[in-house]
N, C-alpha and C positions, 0 to 999 in steps of 0.2 A: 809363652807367657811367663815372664820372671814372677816367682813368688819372693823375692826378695824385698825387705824393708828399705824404702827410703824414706831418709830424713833431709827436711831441708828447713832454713830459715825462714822464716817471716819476713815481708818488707818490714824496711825500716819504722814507717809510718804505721804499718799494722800492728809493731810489737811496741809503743807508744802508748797506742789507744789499747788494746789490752790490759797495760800496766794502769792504764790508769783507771781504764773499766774495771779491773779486779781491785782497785787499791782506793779509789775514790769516790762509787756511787754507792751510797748507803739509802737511799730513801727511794720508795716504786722499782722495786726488786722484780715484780711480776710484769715488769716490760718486756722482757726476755720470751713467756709464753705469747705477747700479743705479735714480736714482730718475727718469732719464729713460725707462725700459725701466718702470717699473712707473707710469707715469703715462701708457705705451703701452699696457699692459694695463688702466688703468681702462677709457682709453676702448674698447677692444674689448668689453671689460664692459657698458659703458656700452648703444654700437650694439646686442650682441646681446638687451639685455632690451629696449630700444624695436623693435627689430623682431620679437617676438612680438606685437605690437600691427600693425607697419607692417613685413609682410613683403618692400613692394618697398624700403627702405631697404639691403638688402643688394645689390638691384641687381646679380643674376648675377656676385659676386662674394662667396659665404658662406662662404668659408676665411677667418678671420680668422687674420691673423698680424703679427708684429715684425720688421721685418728692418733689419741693422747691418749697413754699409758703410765701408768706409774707401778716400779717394783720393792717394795721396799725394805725387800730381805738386800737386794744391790743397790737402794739409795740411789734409784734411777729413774726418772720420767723423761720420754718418748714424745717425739712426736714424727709422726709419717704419713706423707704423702704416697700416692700412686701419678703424680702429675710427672713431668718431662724427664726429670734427672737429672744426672749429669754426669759427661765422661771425665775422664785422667785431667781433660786440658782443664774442663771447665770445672773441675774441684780446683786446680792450680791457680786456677784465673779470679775464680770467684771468693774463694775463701783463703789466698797468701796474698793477695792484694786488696785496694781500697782504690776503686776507681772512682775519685771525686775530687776535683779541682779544687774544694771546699774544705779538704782534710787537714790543713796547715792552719788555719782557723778556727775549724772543731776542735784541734788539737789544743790551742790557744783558749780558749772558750772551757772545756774541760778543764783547763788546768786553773782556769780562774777562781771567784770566789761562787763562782757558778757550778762547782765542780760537781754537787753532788744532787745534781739537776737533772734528771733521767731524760728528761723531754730534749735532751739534745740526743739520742740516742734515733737512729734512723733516716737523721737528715742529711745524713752522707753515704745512705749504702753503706752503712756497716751494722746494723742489726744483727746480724748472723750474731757477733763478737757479745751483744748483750746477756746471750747464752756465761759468760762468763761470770756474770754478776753474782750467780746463784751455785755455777760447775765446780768443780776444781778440776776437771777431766771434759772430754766433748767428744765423742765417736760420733764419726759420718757415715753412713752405707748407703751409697747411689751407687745407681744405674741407668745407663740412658736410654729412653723409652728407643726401640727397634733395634737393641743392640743384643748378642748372645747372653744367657745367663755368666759366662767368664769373663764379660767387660766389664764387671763391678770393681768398685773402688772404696777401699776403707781409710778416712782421713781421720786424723786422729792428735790433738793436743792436749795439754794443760797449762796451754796460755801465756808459756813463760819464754816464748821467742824462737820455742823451732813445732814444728807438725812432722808425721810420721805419713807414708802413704804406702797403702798394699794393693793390689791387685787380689779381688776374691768371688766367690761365685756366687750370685744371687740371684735368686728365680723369680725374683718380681721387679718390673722397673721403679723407680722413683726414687723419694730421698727419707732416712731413716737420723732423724737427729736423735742420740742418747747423752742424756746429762748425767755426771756423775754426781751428785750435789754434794756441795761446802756441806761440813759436820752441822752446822749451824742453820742448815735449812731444811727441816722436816716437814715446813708448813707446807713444803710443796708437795708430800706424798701422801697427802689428805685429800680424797676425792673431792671434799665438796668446794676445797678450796680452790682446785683446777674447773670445777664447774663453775661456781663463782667467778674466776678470771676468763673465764670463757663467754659466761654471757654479758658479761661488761665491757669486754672488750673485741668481741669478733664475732659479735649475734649474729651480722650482718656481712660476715662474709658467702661469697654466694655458693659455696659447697658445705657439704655435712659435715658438721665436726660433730666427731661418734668418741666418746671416754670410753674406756671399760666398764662395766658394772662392776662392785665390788659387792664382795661376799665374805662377812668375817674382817673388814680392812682390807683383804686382799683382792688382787684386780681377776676378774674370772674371761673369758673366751666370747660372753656375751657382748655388745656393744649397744650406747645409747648414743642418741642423734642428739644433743645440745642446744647449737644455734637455729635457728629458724632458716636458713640458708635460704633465704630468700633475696632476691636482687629489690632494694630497699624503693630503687626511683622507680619501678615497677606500678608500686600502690599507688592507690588513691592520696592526695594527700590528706583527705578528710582520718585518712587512718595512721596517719605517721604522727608523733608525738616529737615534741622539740628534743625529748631526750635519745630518741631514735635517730632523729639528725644528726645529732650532736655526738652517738657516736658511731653513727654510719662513716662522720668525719675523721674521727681519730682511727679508725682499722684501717680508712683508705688514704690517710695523709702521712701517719708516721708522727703525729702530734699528738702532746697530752695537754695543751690548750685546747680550751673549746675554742668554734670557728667566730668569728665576727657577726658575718650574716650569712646567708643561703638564700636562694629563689631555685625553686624546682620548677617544671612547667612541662608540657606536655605539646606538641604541635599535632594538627591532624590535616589533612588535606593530601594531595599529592604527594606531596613529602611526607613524612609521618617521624618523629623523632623526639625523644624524652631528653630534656638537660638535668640535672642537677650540681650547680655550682657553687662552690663555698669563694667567701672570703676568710683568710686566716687572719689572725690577730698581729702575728711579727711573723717577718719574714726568713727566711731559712738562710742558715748562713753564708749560704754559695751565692744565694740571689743575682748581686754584683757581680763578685767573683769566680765566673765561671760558668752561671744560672744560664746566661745565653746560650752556654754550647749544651747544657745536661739539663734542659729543659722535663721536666717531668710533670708538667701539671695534671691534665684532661686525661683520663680513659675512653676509649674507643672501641662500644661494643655495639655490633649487629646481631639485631634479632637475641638479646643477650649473650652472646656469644662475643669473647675479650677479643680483641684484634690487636692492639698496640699502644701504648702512651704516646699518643699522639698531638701534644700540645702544640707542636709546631704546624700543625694543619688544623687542628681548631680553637685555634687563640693567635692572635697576634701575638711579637715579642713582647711587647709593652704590658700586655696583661698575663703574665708567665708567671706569676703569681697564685692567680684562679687558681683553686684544684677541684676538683669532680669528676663527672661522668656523663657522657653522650652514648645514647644508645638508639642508634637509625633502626626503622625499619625496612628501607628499601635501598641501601647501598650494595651494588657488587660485592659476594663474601670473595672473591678471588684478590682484593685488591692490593697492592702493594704499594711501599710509599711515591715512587713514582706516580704511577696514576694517580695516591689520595693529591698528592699536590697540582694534579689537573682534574679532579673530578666536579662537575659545576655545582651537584647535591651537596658537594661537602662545601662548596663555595658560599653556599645559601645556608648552614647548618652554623658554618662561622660566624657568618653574618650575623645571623639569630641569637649565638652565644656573645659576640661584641655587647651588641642591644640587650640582652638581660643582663653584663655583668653592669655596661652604663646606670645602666637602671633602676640596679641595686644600690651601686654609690651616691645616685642624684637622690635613692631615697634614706641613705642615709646620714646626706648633705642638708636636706631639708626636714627630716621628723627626729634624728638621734645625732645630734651633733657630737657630743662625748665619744661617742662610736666612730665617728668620722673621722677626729682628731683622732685618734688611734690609729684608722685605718692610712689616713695621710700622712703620718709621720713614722709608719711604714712603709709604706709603698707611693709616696708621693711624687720622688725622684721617677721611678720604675714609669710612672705615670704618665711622667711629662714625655717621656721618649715618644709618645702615640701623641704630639703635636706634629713630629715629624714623619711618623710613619704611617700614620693610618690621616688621610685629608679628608675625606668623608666624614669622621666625624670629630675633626677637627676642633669646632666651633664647643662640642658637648666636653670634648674633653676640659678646653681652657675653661670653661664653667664651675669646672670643678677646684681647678690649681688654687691656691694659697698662697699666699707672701707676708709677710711684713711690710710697714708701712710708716711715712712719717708722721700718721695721727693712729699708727695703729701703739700696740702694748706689748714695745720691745721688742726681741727677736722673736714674739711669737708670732706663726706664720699662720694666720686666724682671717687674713683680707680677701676678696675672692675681688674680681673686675668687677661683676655688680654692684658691690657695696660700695665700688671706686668710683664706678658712674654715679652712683646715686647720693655722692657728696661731690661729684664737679659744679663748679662756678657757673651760673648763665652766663653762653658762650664760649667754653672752653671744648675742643671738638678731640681733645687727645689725652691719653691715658699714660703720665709718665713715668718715668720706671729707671733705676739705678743697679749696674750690675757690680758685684766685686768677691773677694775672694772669703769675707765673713762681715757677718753684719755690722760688727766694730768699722769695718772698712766700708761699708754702703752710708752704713749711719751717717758719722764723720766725712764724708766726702765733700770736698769743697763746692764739688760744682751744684748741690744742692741750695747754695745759702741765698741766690736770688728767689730760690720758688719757697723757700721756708719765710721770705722776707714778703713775697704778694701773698703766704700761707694758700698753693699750691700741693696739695698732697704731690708724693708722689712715691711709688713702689721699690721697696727695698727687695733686690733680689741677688743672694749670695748662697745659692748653691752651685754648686759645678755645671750644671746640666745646664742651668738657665740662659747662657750665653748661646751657647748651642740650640736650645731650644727655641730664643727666641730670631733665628735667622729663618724659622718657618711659620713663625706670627706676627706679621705685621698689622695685623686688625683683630677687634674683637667688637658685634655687637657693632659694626658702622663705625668703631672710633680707632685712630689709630695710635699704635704704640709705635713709642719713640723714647727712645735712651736721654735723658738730660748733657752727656760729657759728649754727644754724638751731633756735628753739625751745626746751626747757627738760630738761637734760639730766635722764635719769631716775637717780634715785639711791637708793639701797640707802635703810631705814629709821635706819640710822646717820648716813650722809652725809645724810638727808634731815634729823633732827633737829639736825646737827649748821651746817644753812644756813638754821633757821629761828631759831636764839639767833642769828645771825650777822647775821640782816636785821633782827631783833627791837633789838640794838644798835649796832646802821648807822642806825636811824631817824633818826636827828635831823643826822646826815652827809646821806643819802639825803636829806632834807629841802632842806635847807641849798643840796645840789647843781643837787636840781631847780629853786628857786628863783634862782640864779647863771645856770642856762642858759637860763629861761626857756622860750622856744616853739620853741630848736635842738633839742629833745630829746620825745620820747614819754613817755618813762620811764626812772626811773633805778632800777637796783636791784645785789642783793649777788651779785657771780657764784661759779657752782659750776667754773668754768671754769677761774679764773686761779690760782694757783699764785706769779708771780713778777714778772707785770706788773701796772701799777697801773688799766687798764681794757682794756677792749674793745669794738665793738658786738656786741651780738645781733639778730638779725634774727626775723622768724616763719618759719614753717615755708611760706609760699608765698613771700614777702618776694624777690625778684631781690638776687643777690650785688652789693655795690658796682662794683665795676670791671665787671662785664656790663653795668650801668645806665650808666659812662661809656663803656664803649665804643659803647653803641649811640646814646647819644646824641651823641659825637662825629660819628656817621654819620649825622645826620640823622634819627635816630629820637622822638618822642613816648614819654617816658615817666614814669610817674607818681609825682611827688613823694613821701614819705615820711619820716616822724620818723624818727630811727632811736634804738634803746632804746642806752642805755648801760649797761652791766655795772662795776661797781667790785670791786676787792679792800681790806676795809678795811685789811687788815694790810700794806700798800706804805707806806714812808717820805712819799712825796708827800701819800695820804691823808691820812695822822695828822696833816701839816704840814698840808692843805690843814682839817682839823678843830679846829686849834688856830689858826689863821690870825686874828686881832682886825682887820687890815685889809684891806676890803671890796673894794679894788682889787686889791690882791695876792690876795684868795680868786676874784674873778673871775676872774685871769689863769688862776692854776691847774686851776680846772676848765673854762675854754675850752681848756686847753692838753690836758687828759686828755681830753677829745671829740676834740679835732682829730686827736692821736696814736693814739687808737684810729682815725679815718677813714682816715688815713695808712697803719695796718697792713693795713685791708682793703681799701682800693685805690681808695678814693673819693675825689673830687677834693675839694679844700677851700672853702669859698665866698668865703675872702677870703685867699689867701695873705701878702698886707703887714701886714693886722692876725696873724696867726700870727707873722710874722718880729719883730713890732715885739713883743707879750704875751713872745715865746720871749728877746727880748733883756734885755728887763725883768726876768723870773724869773729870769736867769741875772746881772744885774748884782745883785740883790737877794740872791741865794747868795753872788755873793763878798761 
């Protein structure tokens, strides 16, 4: 065993966050104790499910607890576990890096005018580094539970971009954090002040957290037990107080928002199993970026006994959001993720959390709407992905969706399908719907001005997901949904008659057109559509929206080329000019200019934007 010191750098990203943890969070300084103290309780977590497996890993030593010291002749508070540890690798692992897809963002976010926001603090797996708020120094001493007393390890910085590692010998497993504290923070070597942050912020962790007694200021060999270390969903709820939720929530989320809402519940029968689920307020920065792969919502305890964060076996992706805790009584303690993701009880467990998170959102779509608009304008998008994934409850989830509308109030997205049925016209059996790439662009869409003209509602929808979304709802509620720019509007025997004199004497226009644009176009014909614009595209009824087709191929996507039809109004000024036109150059420009300006409205990129700029100068030097 080398007793020699190595030193090595921090990743880049770790010495970042650091900098700016030590240089920019000034305000909930005592963050530092909640998410050291709850990353003392993983690992106790951690130890007590592998030694149901490996019962000498407790090692005549099975009272698992926390305990917080303070010295203040060395201007030092402690905090130590007896839980799992850690070896050589996993000090390397765990505390010189920042495993979180989310970190280029936090990094961003920190540095903003958000900087001195503590509550981003944890959402990335980096808590450990909080410690730095208050340090100016950070000694580590772990050891991993069933390894010799000489596999210890002492980690050691001051936060300014490299750590120290030694090899040392220590007679007890687990992990030993010592703070050196900034000159400027004494308030931390006040017992009652560590007692005070203790039971406000981690009453409800489910192991002892024991202080030292102090005697004279000074910390004496005695120990008191603090938090109630009780497992909170356990109780009655007749005995849980909103403020016991509320911070059941923040020690088991890594949030200093309170949560939205919460339903606890209990099942009994064959199956036997406790939920308790929050909804958070905003969503954590990775959500999107990366939230898919580093899912962390749901706890997974049998018989109180931690087993795994296991969100991906009891949540669908779509509600990865959730955070809480599931605690079965009669699930296999042997299991591993394999089996959880075949096991039928956990099938049914899902089930039952799906239904009470639904449940919780329907009731706060229908009694706290202020709540709701929060909750959807966090997690709305996250939402709509369980149109596509989860079909069972398909129908509950579009119940919930929101949009904008053209009688709704601007881009706020306050309309749900109900409220759409229940201003449809007697006799209208369809629910219509406008997609684009923002709502300036749904708004303004031309193809809207026939249905703004019978005063047709119909649903503005300009988030990204929505296109995608809706290629797995075509009905809702008996009526179906259908795109306005999509296909061939169906129209009364009046309007129907009244668009076939209309193509009957466009022919020779319609003609004309096709022949100018040649092979840029599928087909050109008379629309039922326009109203006040001089064209627009139509697409078919499978046809992908333009701007979906460039967003994904900006990403690197393969996708498949297509004509696209052109729609005219003959009775537009440009038309008639473009009909009476005797020169062939100037009737060119025209009708490349009416294709291009219809691609432009729907969000399609142009294939040659210098020739647009240079035809659009021409037409306009030729007007004046």
């Amino acid at each position: 065993m080398s007793t020699t010191t190595e030193t090595r750098k921090f990743e880049a990203e770790v010495a970042q966050v650091l900098h700016l943890v030590t240089h920019s969070l000034y305000s909930h300084k005592e963050v530092f104790l909640r998410e050291l103290i709850s990353n003392a309780s993983d690992a106790c977590d951690k130890l007590r499910f592998e030694s149901l497996a490996q019962p000498e890993l407790l090692a005549g030593d099975a009272e698992l607890h926390i305990d917080v010291t303070w010295d203040p002749e060395a201007r030092t508070v402690t905090i130590r576990d007896n839980g799992i540890g850690m070896s050589r690798e996993d000090v390397v692992a765990n505390l010189g890096t920042i495993a979180s897809s989310g970190t280029r963002r936090y990094l961003e976010a920190l540095s903003s005018e958000q900087k001195q926001d503590a509550r981003l603090i944890g959402q990335f797996g980096v808590g450990f580094y909080s410690a730095f708020v208050v340090a100016d120094k950070v000694t580590v001493l772990t050891r991993r539970a069933g390894t010799d007393a000489s596999a210890g390890v002492k980690w050691e910085s001051d936060g300014k971009g490299e750590y120290s590692l030694d090899a040392v010998d220590l007679a007890e497993r687990g992990t030993a954090i010592v703070l050196h504290l900034k000159a400027d923070e004494d308030e931390f070597l006040k017992p009652w002040q560590l007692r005070s942050l203790i039971t406000r912020y981690s009453d409800h962790v489910a192991f002892p957290i024991r202080l030292s007694k102090d005697e004279d200021g000074k910390p004496t060999d005695e120990w008191e037990t603090i938090n109630s270390a009780s497992a909170l969903w356990t109780k009655p709820k007749s005995e849980i107080s909103d403020e016991d939720y509320i911070g059941f929530y923040k020690s088991l989320g890594h949030d200093f928002n309170d949560p939205l809402a919460w339903t606890h519940n209990r099942v009994e029968g064959n199956q036997s199993f406790t939920t308790l689920l929050y909804l958070p307020a905003q969503p954590p920065f990775d959500l999107m970026m990366g939230g898919r792969d580093e899912r962390k919502g749901l706890k997974l305890y049998i018989k109180r006994v931690f087993i795994m964060d296991a969100a991906e076996e009891l949540l669908p992706n779509y509600l990865r959001f959730v955070r809480g805790v599931v605690d079965a009584d009669d699930l296999p303690l042997n299991v591993s993720r394999e089996i959880l993701q075949q096991n039928r009880q956990l099938e049914k467990i899902k089930a039952a959390c799906v239904k009470r998170v639904l449940d919780l959102i329907e009731r706060l779509a229908r009694d706290e709407p202020e709540k709701f608009q929060t909750f959807y304008k966090a997690f709305g998008n996250t939402l709509k992905e369980g149109i596509a994934e989860d079909h069972t409850n398909r129908e509950r989830i579009a119940k919930l969706l929101r949009f904008a509308s053209t009688k709704g109030e601007g881009p706020a997205q306050n309309v749900s399908f109900d409220d759409y049925i229940g201003r449809m016209a007697v006799g209208q059996d369809t629910i219509w719907y406008i997609t684009a790439d923002g709502y300036a662009a749904a708004a303004g869409s031309p193809q809207l001005e026939a249905f703004k003209a019978k005063g047709v509602e119909v649903l503005l929808m300009f988030d990204r997901i929505d296109e995608w979304m809706l290629g797995s709802l075509n009905e809702y509620d008996g009526k179906k949904l259908k795109n306005v720019a999509k296909g061939e509007l169906p129209l009364d025997e009046a309007d129907k008659q009244k668009q076939e004199e209309a193509s009957k004497a466009a022919e020779p226009l319609l003609e004309r057109i096709k022949s100018l644009l040649g092979d840029a176009v599928g087909d050109v014909r008379v629309s039922a559509r326009l109203t006040d614009s001089p064209s627009c595209l139509a697409l078919s009824d499978y046809e992908m929206a333009p701007h979906l087709a460039r967003l994904l191929r900006e990403a690197g996507q393969d996708v498949p080329s297509s004509k696209p039809t052109l729609e005219i109004n003959p009775q537009h000024p440009l038309l008639q000019r473009l009909q009476g036109e005797g020169d062939e150059g100037r009737a060119s420009d025209l009708a490349s200019l009416l294709l291009e300006q219809a691609e432009i409205a729907a969000g399609a990129p142009l294939a040659d934007p210098a020739a647009f700029v240079q035809r659009l100068n021409r037409a306009l030097l030729a007007a004046g």
